[in-house]
NUKE-665531 format. One line per field, with one value per residue (C-alpha): residue in one letter; chain; x, y, z. Coordinates in steps of 0.1 Angstrom, whole numbers, always signed. Example, Ala and Ser with C-alpha at 12.3 -4.5 7.8 and 13.67 -1.06 7.14 Angstrom:
// residues 2
res: c(A;S)
chain: c(A;A)
px: c(+123;+137)
py: c(-45;-11)
pz: c(+78;+71)
// end
This chain:
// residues 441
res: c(X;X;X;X;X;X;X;X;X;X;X;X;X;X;X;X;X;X;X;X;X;X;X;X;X;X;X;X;X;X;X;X;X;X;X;X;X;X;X;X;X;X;X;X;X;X;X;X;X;X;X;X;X;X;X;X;X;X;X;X;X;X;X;X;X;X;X;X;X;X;X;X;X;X;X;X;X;X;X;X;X;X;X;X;X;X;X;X;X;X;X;X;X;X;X;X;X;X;X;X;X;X;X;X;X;X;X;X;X;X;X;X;X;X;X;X;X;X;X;X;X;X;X;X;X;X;X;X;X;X;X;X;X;X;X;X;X;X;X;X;X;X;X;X;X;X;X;X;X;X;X;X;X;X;X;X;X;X;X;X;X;X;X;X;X;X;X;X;X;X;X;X;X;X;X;X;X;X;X;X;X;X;X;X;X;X;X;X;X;X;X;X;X;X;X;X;X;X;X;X;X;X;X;X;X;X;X;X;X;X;X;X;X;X;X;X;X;X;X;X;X;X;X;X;X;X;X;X;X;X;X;X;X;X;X;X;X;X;X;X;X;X;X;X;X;X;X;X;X;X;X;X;X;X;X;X;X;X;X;X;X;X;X;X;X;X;X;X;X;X;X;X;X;X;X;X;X;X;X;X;X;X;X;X;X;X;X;X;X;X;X;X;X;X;X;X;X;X;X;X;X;X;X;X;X;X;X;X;X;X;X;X;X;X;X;X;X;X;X;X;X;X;X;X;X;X;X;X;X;X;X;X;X;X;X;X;X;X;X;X;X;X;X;X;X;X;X;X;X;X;X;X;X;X;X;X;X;X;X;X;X;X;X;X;X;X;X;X;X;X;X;X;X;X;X;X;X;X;X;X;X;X;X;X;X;X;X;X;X;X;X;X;X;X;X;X;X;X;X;X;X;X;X;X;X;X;X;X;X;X;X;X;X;X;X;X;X;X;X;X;X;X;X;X;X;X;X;X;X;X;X;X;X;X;X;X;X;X;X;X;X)
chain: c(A;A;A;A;A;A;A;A;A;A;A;A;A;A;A;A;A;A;A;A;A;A;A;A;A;A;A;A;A;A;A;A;A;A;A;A;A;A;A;A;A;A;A;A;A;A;A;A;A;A;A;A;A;A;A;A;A;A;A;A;A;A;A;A;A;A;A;A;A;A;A;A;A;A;A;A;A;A;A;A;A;A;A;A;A;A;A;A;A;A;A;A;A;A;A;A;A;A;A;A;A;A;A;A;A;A;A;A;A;A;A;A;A;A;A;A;A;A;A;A;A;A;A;A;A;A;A;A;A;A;A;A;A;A;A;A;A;A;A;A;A;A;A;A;A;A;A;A;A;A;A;A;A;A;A;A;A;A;A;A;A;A;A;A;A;A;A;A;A;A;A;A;A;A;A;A;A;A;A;A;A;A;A;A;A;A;A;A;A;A;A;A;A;A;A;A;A;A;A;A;A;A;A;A;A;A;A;A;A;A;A;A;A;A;A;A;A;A;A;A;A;A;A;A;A;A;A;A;A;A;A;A;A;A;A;A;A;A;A;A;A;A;A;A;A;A;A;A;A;A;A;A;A;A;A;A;A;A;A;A;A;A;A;A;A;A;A;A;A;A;A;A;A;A;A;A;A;A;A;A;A;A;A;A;A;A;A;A;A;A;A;A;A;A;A;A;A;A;A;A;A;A;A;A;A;A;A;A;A;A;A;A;A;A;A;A;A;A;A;A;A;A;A;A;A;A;A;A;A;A;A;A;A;A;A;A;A;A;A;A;A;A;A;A;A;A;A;A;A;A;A;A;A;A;A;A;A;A;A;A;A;A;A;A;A;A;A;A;A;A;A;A;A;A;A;A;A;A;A;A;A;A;A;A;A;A;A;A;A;A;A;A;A;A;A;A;A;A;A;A;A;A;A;A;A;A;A;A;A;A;A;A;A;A;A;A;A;A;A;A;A;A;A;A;A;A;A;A;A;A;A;A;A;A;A;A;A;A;A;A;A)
px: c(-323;-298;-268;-273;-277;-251;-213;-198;-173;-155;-157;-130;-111;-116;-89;-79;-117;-117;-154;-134;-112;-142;-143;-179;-192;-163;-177;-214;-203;-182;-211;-239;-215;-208;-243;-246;-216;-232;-263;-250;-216;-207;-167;-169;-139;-116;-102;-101;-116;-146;-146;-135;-165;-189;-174;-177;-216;-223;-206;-221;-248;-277;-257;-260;-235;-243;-224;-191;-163;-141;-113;-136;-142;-105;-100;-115;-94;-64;-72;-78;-47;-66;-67;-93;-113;-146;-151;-141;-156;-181;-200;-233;-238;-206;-215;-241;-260;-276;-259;-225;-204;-165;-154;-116;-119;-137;-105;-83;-105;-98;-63;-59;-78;-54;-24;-30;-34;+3;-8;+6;+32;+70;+75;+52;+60;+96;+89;+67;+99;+110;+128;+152;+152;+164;+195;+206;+201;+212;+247;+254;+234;+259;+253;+216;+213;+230;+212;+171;+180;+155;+173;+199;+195;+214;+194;+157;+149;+164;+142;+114;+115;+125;+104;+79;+89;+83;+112;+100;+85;+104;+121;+138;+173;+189;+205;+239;+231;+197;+180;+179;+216;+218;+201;+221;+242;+214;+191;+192;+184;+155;+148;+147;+125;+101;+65;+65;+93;+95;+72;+87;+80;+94;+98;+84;+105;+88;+114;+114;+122;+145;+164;+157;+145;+154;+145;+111;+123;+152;+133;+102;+129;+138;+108;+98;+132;+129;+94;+110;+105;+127;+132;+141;+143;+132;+124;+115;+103;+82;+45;+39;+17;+29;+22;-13;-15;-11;-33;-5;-25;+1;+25;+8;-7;+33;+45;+12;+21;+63;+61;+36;+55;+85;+66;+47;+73;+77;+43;+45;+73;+50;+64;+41;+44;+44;+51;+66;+46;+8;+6;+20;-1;-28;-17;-7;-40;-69;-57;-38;-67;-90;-64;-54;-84;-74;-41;-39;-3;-19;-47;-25;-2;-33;-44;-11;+1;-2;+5;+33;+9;-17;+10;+19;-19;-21;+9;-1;-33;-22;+5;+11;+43;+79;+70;+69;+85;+62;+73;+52;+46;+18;+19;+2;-6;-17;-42;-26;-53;-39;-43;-74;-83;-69;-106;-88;-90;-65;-43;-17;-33;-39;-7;+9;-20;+2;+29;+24;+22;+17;-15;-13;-41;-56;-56;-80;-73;-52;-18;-23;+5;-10;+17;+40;+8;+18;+54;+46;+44;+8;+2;+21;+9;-26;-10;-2;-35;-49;-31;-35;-60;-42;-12;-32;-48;-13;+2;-25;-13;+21;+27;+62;+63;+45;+40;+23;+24;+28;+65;+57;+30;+58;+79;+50;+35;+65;+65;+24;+30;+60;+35;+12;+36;+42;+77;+77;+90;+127;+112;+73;+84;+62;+45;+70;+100;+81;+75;+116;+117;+98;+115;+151;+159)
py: c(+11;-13;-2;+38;+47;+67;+62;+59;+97;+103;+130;+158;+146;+179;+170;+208;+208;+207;+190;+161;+153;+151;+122;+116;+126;+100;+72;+77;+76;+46;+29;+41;+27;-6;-14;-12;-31;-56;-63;-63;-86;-86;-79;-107;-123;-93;-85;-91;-60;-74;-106;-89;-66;-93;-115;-87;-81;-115;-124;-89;-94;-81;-83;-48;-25;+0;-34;-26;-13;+13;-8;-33;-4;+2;-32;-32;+3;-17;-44;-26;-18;+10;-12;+4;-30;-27;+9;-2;-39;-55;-21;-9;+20;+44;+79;+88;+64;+83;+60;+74;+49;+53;+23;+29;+68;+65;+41;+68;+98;+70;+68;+109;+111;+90;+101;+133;+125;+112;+74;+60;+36;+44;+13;+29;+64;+55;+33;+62;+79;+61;+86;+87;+49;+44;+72;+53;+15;+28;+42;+8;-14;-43;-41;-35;-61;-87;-71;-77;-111;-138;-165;-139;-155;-126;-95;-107;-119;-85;-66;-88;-83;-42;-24;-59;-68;-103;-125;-147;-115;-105;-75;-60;-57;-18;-7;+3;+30;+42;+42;+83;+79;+52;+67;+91;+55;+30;+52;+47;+75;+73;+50;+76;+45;+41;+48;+74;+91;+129;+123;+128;+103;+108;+79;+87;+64;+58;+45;+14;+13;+44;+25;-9;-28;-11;-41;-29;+5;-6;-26;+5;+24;+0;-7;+37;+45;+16;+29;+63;+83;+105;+90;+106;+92;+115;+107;+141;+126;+100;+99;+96;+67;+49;+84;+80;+47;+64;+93;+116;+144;+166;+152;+139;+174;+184;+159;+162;+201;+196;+168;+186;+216;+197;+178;+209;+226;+193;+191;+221;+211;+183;+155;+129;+113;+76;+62;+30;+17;+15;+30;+59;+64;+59;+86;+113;+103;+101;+106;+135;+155;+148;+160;+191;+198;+240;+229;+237;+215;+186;+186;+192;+160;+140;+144;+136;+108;+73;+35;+19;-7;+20;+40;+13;+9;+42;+44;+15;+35;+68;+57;+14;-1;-10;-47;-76;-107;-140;-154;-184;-184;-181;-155;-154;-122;-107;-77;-58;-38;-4;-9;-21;+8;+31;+20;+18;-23;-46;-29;-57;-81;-60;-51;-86;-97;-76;-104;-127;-162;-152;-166;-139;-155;-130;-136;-110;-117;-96;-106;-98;-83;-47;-24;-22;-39;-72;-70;-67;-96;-91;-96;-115;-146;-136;-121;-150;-165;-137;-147;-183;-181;-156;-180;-212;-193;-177;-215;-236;-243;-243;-208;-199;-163;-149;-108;-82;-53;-40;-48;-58;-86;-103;-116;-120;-145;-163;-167;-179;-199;-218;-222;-236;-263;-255;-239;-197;-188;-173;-141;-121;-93;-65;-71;-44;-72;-93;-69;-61;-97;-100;-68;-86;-57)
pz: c(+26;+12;-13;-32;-71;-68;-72;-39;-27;+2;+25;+29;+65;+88;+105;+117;+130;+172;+166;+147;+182;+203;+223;+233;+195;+185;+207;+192;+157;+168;+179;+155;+123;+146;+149;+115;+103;+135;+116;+81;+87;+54;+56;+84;+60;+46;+82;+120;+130;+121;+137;+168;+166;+160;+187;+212;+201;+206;+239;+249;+280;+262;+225;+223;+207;+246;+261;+247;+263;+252;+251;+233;+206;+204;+200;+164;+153;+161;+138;+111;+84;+67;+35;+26;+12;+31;+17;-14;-24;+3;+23;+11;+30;+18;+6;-8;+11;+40;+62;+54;+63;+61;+83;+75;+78;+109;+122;+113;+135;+165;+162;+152;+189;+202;+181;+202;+236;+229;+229;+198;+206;+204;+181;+155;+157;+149;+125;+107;+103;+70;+54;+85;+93;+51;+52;+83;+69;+36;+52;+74;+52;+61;+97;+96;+68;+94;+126;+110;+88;+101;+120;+137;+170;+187;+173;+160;+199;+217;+186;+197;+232;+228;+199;+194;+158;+155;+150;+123;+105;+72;+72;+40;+33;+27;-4;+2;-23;-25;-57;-67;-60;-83;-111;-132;-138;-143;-166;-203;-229;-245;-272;-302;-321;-290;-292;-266;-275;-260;-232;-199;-168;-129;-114;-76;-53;-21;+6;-2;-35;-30;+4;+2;-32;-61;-85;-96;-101;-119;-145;-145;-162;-186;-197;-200;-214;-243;-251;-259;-226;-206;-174;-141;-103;-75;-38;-23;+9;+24;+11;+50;+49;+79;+96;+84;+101;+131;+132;+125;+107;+106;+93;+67;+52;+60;+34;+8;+9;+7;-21;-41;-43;-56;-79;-94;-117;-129;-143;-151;-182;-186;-166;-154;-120;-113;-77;-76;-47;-48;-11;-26;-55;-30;-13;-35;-59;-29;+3;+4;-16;+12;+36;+19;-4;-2;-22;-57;-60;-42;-66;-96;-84;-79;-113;-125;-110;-122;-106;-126;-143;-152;-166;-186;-202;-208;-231;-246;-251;-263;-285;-284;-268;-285;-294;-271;-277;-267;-236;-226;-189;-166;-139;-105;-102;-66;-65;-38;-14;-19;-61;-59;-34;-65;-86;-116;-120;-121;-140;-138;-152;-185;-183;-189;-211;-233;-235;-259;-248;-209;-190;-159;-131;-104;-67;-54;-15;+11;+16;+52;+59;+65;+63;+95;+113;+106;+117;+155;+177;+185;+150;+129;+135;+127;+93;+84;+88;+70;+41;+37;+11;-9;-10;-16;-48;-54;-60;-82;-114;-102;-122;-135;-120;-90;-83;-66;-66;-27;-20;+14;+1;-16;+3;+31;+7;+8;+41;+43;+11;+32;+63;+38;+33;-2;-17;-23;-56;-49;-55;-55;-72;-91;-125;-141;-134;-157;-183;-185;-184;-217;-232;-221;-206)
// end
């Protein structure tokens, strides 16, 4: 009954379905698709939600999945970072195997459940609001830069103790000016001599390239506007994937239905969308689909939006790219969980195969850093254990440049890679930054 001939699909989420909210019917699914990740234990390595599962089974009276506790089920959902990794690289029972197994969709019905019973913590519901929390960094950047640095001994302790944010946890600094704000100043015209000259690109800017690291988007449009295309910045709203983490249906299909609508006209003139962060593209390219499947503008953005690094193949595809200078350096290259969970390959790495002279090396392992997960106390000590063998692969052969391209898994590495007891890099950026590197942009 092992693995299925046919190419694994995901379900629409009937999230607006009462049947979906069910408790008991939730408990029996939890416990049917347990038993069989119990006997199959083959993601035993990719999170903790699995080890805790399997631990429980074990120490279980009669090692029965009936032995578990609901708190020992819940235990498991809040492991999991919706990473997406067992659907997508180790299970062998996704759809269209009769089993139909969706381990992280079935996470997310759990926390929907609880999401509405009003049990999501305060800590993550207000840190779901990212839009809001990046205007009000953005406008007293120099306080909240000061206030969330590690080593403030006055405010990373009270933080602990108030909202759980781990004190030795990274958090990133806010732009004083957001990047849309930023753009009419920073973006070049077109190169009239590029390739790609008269295609159009928006650069999507998810909040934290928009509020607090512009550098990848800054060198994205370089690197599009030298190639010849018409560049534009827009952050319409949070893709809402932080809400999605929390079982927040709502306001998820509220921000699929919103940005699509902006972006729509856009296509319309024959813009193409790329998002600067691979969440996002996750998002606005599989997710929201499944969330809003009725929508003709989600499905329009869907089948118009690209990652950064797959945009650049493509145009290197369609139409070749401005020449590259050779630039001898090796690159260690991390495969971030939400582009790998995009099933387009590592696009990264074909990217800078481009550069002449550059020896890119893939590290296929989770950061651990899990979105917002592995900021909390409970957590981020265990995100850093997660992401010890990333790091360790991250660091042989002593390579020149490191990236990644989650902009949370950066400077998380850096952090493992220092508990390692080797030295981080001063920076993880994203692959793009190398590219402009090589264009000496």
């Amino acid at each position: 009954m092992e693995g299925s001939l046919g190419a694994p699909t995901r379900h629409v989420i009937p999230w607006r379905d009462e049947a979906w909210y069910d408790e008991a019917a939730l408990d029996a699914e939890m416990r049917r698709v347990f038993d069989i990740c119990h006997g199959c234990r083959r993601c035993f390595n990719l999170c903790d939600s699995f080890p805790i599962l399997f631990d429980a089974v074990d120490e279980a009276p009669n090692e029965l999945i009936e032995d578990l506790t609901p708190t020992q089920l819940t235990a498991v959902v809040d492991a999991c970072t919706l990473c997406d990794m067992c659907f997508m690289t180790k299970c062998p029972y996704v759809p269209p195997h009769p089993f139909e197994l969706d381990f992280p969709h079935l996470m997310l019905r759990h926390r929907a459940v609880e999401n509405r019973k009003g049990q999501t913590s305060l800590a993550d519901r207000e840190l779901a609001k990212m839009g809001r929390n990046g205007t009000i960094g953005s406008l007293a950047a120099p306080l909240a830069n000061w206030a969330t640095q590690q080593g403030n001994a006055l405010t990373r302790p009270l933080m602990q103790t108030t909202i759980g944010i781990d004190r030795h946890a990274h958090l990133p600094k806010f732009l004083e000016i957001p990047l849309v704000k930023q753009g009419p100043g920073i973006i070049p015209a077109p190169n009239p001599d590029g390739p790609s000259f008269g295609r159009k690109v928006v650069l999507y800017a998810g909040c934290h390239d928009n509020f607090n690291d512009g550098t990848p988007g800054a060198a994205a449009i370089k690197v599009l506007a030298h190639n010849g295309l018409t560049v534009r910045v827009e952050h319409p709203d949070c893709c809402a994937m932080p809400s999605l983490e929390n079982g927040d249906m709502a306001k998820v299909a509220s921000a699929a239905l919103r940005i699509s609508g902006f972006f729509a006209p856009l296509i319309a003139e024959g813009w193409d969308i790329v998002p600067l962060t691979t969440s996002c593209a996750l998002m606005l390219k599989f997710e929201w689909p499944l969330i809003e499947p009725d929508s003709t503008d989600v499905a329009l953005l869907a089948r118009h939006s690209f990652d950064v690094s797959e945009y650049i193949v493509r145009l290197s595809k369609d139409a070749g790219l401005a020449p590259i200078a050779p630039m001898a350096k090796s690159i260690g290259v991390h495969f971030a969980c939400h582009a790998r969970a995009q099933n387009m390959g590592p696009k990264a790495m074909e990217m800078l195969r481009m550069i002449p002279g550059a020896k890119p090396a893939l590290t296929e392992r989770c950061s651990g850093h899990g979105g917002k997960w592995g900021i909390f106390k409970g957590n981020f000590e265990r995100a850093v254990q997660l992401g010890k063998p990333a790091a360790r692969t991250m660091v042989k052969g002593n390579p020149d440049l490191m990236v990644s391209e989650c902009p949370l898994a950066g400077p998380h590495l850096r952090q493992v890679i220092a508990a390692n007891g080797d030295t981080p890099p001063p920076r993880i950026g994203h692959p793009i930054e190398v590219m402009a590197l090589a264009y000496d942009l």
